[in-house]
DOTORMAR-575213 format. One record per residue (C-alpha): x, y, z; residue number from 1. Coordinates in steps of 0.2 Angstrom, whole numbers. Layout:
[[X,Y,Z],NUM]
...
***
This chain:
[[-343,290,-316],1]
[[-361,281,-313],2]
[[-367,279,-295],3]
[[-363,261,-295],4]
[[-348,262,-300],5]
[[-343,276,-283],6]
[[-351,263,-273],7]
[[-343,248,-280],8]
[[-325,255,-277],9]
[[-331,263,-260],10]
[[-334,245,-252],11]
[[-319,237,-261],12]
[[-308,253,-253],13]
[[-314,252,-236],14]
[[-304,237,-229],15]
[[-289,244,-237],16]
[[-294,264,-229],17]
[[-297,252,-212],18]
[[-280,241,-214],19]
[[-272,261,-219],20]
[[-279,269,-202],21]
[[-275,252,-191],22]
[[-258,253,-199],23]
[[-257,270,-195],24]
[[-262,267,-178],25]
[[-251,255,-176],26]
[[-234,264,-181],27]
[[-241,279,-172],28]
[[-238,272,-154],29]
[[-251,253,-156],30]
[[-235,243,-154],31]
[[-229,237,-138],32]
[[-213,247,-125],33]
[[-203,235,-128],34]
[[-200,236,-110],35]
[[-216,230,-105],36]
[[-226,214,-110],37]
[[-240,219,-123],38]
[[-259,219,-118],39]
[[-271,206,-113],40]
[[-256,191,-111],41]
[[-260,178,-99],42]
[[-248,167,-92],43]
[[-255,152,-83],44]
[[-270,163,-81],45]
[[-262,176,-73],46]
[[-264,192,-83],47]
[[-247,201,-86],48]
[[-251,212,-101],49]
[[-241,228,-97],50]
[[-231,225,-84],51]
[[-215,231,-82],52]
[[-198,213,-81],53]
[[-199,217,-63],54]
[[-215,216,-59],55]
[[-218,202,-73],56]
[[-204,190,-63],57]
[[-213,194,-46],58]
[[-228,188,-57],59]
[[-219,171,-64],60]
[[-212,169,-45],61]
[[-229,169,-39],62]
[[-236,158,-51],63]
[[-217,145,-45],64]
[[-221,145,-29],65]
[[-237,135,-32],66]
[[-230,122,-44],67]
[[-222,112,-31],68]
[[-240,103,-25],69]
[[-245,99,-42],70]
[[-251,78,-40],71]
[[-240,68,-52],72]
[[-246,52,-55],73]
[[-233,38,-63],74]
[[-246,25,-67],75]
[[-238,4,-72],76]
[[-248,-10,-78],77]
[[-245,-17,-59],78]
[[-243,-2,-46],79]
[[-247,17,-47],80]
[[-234,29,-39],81]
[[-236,45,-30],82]
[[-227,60,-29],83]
[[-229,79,-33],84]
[[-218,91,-43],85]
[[-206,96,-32],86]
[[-203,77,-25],87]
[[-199,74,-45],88]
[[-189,89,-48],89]
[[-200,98,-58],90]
[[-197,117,-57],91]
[[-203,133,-64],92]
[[-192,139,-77],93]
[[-193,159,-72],94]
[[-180,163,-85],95]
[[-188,153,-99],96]
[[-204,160,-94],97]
[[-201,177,-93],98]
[[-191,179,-109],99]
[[-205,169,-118],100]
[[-219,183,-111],101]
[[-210,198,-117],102]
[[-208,189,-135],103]
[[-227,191,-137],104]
[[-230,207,-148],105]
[[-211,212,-148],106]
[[-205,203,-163],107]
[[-221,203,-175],108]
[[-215,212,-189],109]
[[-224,205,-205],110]
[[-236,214,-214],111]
[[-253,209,-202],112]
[[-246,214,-187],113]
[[-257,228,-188],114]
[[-271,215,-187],115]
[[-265,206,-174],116]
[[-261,220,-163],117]
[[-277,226,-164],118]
[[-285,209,-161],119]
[[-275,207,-144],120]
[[-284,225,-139],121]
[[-298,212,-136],122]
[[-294,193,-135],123]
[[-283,187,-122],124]
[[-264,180,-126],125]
[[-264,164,-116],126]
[[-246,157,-114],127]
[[-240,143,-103],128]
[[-224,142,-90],129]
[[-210,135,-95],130]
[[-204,120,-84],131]
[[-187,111,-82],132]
[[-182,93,-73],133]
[[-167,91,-62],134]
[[-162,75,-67],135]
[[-154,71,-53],136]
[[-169,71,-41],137]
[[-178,64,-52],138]
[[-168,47,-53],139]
[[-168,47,-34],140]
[[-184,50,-30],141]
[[-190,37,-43],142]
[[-180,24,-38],143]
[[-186,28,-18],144]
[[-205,24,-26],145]
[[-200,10,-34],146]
[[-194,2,-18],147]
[[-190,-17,-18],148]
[[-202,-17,-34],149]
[[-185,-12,-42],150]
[[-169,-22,-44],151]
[[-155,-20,-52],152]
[[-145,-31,-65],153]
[[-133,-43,-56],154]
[[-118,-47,-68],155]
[[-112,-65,-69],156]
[[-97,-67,-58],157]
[[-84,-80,-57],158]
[[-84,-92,-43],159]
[[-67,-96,-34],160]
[[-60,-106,-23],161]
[[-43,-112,-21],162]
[[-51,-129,-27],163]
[[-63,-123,-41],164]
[[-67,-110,-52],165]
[[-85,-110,-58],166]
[[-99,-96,-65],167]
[[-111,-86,-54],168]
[[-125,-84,-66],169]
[[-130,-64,-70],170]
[[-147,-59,-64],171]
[[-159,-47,-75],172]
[[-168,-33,-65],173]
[[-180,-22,-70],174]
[[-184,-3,-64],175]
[[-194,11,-73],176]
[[-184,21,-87],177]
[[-184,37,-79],178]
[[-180,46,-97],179]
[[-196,35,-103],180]
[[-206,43,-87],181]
[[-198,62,-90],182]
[[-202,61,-107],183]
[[-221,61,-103],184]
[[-219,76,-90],185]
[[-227,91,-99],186]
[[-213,104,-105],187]
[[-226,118,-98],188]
[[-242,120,-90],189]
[[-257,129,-93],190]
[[-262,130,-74],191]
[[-250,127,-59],192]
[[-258,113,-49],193]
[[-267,104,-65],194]
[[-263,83,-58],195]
[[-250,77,-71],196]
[[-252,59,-76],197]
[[-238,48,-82],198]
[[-242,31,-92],199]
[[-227,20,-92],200]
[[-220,2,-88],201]
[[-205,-6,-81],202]
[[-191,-13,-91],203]
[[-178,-27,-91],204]
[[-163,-23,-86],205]
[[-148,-37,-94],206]
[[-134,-37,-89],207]
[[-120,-30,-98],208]
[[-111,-47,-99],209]
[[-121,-65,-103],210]
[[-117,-79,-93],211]
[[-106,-90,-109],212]
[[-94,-74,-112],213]
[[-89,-78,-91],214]
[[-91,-97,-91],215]
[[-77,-95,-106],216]
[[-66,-84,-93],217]
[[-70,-97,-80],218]
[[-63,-110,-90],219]
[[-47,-102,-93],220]
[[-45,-97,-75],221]
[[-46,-114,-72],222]
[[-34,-122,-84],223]
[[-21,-108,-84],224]
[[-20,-110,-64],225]
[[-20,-127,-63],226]
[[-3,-135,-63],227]
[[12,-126,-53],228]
[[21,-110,-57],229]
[[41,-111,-58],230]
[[47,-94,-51],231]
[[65,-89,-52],232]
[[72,-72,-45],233]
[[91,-73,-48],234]
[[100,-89,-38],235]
[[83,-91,-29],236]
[[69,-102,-38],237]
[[53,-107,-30],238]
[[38,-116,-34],239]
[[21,-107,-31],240]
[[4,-116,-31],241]
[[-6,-106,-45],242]
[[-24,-112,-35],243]
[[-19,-101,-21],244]
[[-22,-87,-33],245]
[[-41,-93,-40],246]
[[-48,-84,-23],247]
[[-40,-67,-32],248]
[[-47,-70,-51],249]
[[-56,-54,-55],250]
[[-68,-50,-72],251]
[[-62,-35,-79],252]
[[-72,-25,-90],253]
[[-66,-13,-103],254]
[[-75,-5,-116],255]
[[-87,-20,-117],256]
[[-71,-32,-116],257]
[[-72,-44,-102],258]
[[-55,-53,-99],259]
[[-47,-59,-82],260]
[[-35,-49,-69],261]
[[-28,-56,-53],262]
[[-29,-44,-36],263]
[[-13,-35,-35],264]
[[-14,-35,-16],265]
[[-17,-56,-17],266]
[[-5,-57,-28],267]
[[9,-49,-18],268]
[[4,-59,0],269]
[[7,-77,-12],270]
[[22,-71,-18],271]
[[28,-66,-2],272]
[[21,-84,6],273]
[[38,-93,-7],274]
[[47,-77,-7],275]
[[48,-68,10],276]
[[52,-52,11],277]
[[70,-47,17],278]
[[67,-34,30],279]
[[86,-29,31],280]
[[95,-40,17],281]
[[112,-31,21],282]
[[110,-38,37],283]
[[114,-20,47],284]
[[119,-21,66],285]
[[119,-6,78],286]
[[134,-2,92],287]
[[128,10,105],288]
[[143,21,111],289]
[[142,36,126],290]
[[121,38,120],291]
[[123,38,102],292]
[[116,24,91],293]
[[127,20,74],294]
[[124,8,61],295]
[[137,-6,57],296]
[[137,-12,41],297]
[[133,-28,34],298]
[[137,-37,17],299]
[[132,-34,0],300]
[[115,-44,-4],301]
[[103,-49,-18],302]
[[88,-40,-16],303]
[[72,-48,-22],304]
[[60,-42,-30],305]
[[57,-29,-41],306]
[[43,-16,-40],307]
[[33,-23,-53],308]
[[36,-43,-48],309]
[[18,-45,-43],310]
[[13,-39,-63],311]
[[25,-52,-68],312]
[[18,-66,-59],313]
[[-1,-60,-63],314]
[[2,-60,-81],315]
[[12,-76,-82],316]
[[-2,-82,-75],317]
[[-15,-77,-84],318]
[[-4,-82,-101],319]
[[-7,-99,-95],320]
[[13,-101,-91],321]
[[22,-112,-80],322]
[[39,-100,-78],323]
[[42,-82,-75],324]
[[58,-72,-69],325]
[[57,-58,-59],326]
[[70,-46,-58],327]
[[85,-42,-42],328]
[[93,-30,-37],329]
[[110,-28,-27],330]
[[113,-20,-10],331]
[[128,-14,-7],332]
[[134,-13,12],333]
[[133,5,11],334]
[[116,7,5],335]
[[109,-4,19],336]
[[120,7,33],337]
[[112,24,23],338]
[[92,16,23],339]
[[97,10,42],340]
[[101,30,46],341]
[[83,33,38],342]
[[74,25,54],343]
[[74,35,69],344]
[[85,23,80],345]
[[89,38,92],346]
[[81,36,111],347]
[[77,21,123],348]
[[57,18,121],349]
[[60,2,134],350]
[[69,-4,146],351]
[[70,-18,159],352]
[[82,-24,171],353]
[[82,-42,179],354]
[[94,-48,194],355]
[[101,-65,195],356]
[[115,-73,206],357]
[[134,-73,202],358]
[[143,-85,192],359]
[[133,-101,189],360]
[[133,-109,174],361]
[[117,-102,167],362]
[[124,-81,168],363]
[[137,-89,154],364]
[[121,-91,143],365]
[[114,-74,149],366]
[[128,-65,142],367]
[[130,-78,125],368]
[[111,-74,120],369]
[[113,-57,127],370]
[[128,-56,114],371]
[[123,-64,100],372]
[[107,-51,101],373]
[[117,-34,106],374]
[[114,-23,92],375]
[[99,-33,82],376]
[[89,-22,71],377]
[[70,-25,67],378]
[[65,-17,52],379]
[[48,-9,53],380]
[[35,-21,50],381]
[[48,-35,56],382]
[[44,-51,66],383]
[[60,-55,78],384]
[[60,-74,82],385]
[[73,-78,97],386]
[[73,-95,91],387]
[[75,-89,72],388]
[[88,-79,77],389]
[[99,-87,89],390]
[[94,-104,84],391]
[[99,-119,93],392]
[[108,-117,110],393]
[[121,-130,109],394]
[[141,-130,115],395]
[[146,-126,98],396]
[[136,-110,99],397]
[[146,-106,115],398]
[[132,-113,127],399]
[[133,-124,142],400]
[[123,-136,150],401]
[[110,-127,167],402]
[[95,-131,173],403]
[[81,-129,162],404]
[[61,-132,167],405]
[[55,-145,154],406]
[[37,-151,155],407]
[[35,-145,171],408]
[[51,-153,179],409]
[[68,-148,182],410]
[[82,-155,171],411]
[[98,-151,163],412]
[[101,-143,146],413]
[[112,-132,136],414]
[[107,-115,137],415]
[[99,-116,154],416]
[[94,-98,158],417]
[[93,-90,144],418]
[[75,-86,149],419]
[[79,-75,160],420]
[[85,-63,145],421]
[[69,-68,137],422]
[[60,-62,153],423]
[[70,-46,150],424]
[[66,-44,136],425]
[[49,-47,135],426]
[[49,-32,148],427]
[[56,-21,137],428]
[[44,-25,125],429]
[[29,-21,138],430]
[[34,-7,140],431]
[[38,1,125],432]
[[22,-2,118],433]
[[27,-17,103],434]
[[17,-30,98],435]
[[21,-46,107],436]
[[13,-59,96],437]
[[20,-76,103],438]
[[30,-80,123],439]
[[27,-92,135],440]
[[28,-89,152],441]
[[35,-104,164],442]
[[23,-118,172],443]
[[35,-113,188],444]
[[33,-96,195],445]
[[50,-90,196],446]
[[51,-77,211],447]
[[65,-64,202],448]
[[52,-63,189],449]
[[37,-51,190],450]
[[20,-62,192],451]
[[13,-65,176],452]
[[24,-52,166],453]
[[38,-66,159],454]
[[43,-77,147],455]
[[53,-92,143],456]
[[60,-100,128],457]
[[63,-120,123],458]
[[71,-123,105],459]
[[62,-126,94],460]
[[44,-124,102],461]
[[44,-112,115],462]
[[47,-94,106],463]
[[47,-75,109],464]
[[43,-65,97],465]
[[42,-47,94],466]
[[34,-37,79],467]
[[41,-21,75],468]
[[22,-10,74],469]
[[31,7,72],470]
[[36,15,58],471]
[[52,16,64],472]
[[69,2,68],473]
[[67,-6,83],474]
[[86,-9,91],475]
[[89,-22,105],476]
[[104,-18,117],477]
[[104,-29,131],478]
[[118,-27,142],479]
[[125,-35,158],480]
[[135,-36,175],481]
[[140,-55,187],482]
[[122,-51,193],483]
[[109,-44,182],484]
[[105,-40,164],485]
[[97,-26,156],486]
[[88,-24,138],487]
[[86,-9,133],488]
[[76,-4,116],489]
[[79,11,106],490]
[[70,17,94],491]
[[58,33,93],492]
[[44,34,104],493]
[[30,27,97],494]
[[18,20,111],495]
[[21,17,129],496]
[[15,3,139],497]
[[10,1,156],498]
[[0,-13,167],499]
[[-16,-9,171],500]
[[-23,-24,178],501]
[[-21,-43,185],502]
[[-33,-55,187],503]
[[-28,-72,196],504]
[[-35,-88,204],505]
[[-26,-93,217],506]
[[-12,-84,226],507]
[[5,-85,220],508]
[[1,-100,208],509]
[[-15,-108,195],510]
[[-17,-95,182],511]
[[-14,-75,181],512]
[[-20,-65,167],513]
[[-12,-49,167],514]
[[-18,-30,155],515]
[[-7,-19,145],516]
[[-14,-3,142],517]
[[-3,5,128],518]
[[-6,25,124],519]
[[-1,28,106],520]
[[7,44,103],521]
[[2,51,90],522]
[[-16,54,94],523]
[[-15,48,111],524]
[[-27,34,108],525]
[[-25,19,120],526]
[[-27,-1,118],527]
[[-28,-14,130],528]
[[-21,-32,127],529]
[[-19,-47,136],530]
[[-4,-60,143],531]
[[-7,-77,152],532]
[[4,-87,162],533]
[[-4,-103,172],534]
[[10,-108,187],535]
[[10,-127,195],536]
[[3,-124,212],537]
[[12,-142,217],538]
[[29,-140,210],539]
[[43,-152,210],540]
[[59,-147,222],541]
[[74,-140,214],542]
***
């Protein structure tokens, strides 16, 4: 073989005997413990090249803690906004970061590696952090930078009264799209600390509905409510002003459907308004014997309405009808004697004794009122009306003519007296803690009454009432001797009442006001309310 020729195949052989050694090098021990991240890699600078994960994720720790402060700047064609990374969300990924260094020099396994291996003896590996966003943060701390420069979309509403139903126009806003503004936020860093700027601009917000698809709802709001809506709920048939329910129209939305719905709630209180609620349609009594309250039954009664009668009426309603039937029920007598045994008439929560002289004409309407009331039931939630109730005193009622006080004189009447059981049981009331909605006390101070602490009735304008504010039945039980009468209340304790204070103008007449502190006891909270009585200080002689 010539001389040239040896020197010819010696240079075309020596980058293969190189790539042969740095091979051999390599698989002799070059490549990387796979527990360690190879030479010469830099993360953010940092140099990590043969650490151990421990050491390495101290290292990527290090390198979290001083993201935090890194300036972000969200800059708009008309503000710039402010914050840092850690105001934004913007966190280290340590997990992402870490698993990416020791991916370096582990998983090169094509024929170079050999090269590169030996290449990374001398040039650095730079590799970024890994970062990642909580969203969450993000949207709150963009809208807090935002400020009043954001608004959101208003959707059009409907406009109701029970006269009109018209359109409240939607209102576009506009805010930054915060996926638009994280978009732009690197997914690593180079450097903790490098300022990160954002370039970005508000948008409009629509609304999800326009302004024709709700004036279209308005107008059938309007023509389906505006004549009258025939009701009928078994022998009973009303007639219910449909414009008393525009105040309840609602827009529904449903999978980018708008369409009209009617507050349940609203709905219920107009039905009750032409339908009023039986509170004890049997008509249940009590008897008291030796202590012991029992129920006496009443008569079988038709029970309106049905659970779903409000859905009834709203969807008749918005079909545009003029009729809808509601389902009845039947009560049987013994029904209404078992729901009576559900409501805890069991103890006396008031009780109130008034003393009056024998035998006059008036203690013979005492005992007729006292009578006709022994053993009345108010359901829970129940307003008791004397008047309602007992109804006009007249001699076919079994009343008599007394003395009454009409506009501040003394005449004659039937049922003279029958304030005085009023008076009584307003008392009982006092004390036992029920709401006490409507009395009147006399215009003449009457000394076998307390001061201030009565009540008088006149059919039909003067009345007393009594609303049942317990969860439980309220039993009246007013009994009676020649000379006094007392009402009792039985019930289970709910609240007791007691006078805590009287405020007056002049002595024994003008006006008095006088405080009921009632103490609840279930929680032992207390409220104070208020009762007036304004005496003639000249009154005429009886």
């Amino acid at each position: 073989m010539s001389r040239w020729r040896v020197l010819v195949l010696s240079v075309l052989s020596a980058p293969l005997v190189v790539f042969g050694l740095l091979s051999l090098a390599y698989w002799a021990g070059g490549r990387a413990d796979s527990s360690e991240v190879v030479s010469n890699v830099r993360l953010a600078g940092l140099d990590v090249g043969g650490m151990k994960r421990t050491e390495a994720q101290k290292a990527v720790e290090r390198l979290a803690e001083a993201l935090p402060t890194t300036p972000i700047t969200i800059v708009t064609p008309e503000f710039k906004l402010t914050t840092t990374a850690k105001e934004l969300g913007v966190n280290v990924d340590t997990s992402a970061t870490l698993n990416a260094a020791f991916k370096v020099g582990h998983s090169d396994r094509g024929p170079l590696a050999p090269v590169r291996w030996f290449k990374s003896l001398f040039a650095a590996r730079p590799m970024p952090i890994e970062l990642e966003i909580d969203r969450q943060k993000a949207d709150a701390q963009i809208a807090l930078l935002e400020g009043p420069r954001r608004s959101l979309p208003v959707e059009p509403a409907l406009s109701t009264t029970v006269e009109a139903v018209g359109l409240t126009p939607g209102v576009t806003g506009k805010a930054l799209d915060v996926s638009a503004v994280l978009s732009q936020v690197p997914l690593n860093v180079s450097k903790p600390g490098t300022p990160i700027t954002i370039t970005t601009e508000q948008r409009l917000l629509k609304p999800t509905m326009d302004d024709e698809t709700i004036a279209a709802l308005a107008e059938q709001a309007r023509n389906n409510t505006e004549k009258p809506i025939t009701i009928t709920a078994g022998s009973n048939t009303v007639e219910l002003d449909a414009r008393t329910l525009r105040p309840a129209l609602r827009v529904a939305i449903d999978k980018g459907k708008a369409s009209l719905e009617l507050d349940a709630t609203s709905v219920s209180a107009a039905l009750d308004t032409v339908i009023p609620p039986s509170f004890n349609p049997t008509g249940v009594k009590f008897t008291i014997l030796n202590g012991v309250p029992t129920p006496i039954a009443g008569v079988a009664a038709e029970v309106c309405c049905a659970e779903d009668s409000p859905d009834r009426l709203a969807a008749a309603v918005l079909d545009g009808k003029q009729t809808v039937e509601l389902k009845t029920s039947t009560m049987s007598p013994e029904d209404g004697v078992a729901w009576a045994n559900t409501l805890g008439v069991k103890e006396v929560i008031g009780e109130f004794t008034t003393n009056h002289p024998c035998c006059a004409p008036r203690v013979t309407n005492i005992h007729r009122i006292s009578d006709l009331t022994q053993g009345v039931l108010i359901a829970p939630g129940e307003t008791f009306s004397a008047n309602d109730f007992v109804g006009k005193r007249t001699a076919e009622r079994g009343f008599v003519s007394a003395p009454v006080i009409e506009d501040g004189e003394f005449k004659e009447d039937f049922g003279g007296g029958v304030s005085q059981w009023a008076t009584t049981t307003f008392n009982a009331a006092f004390f036992g803690g029920l709401d006490i909605p409507v009395h009147k006390a006399h215009s003449i101070y009457i000394s076998r009454y307390p001061y201030g602490r009565e009540a008088t009735l006149a059919f039909p304008s003067v009345d007393l009432k009594l609303r049942n504010n317990t969860p439980y039945g309220v039993v009246i039980w007013p009994t009676y001797t020649d000379r006094s009468i007392t009402v009792q209340l039985w019930s289970t304790k709910f609240a007791t009442g007691e006078q805590t204070a009287m405020k007056t103008s002049k002595p024994k007449c003008g006006s008095v006001k006088v405080t009921r502190t009632r103490t609840f006891l279930a929680d032992g909270h207390t409220e104070n309310d208020t009762f007036a009585a304004t005496y003639d200080c000249d009154p005429p002689k009886h």
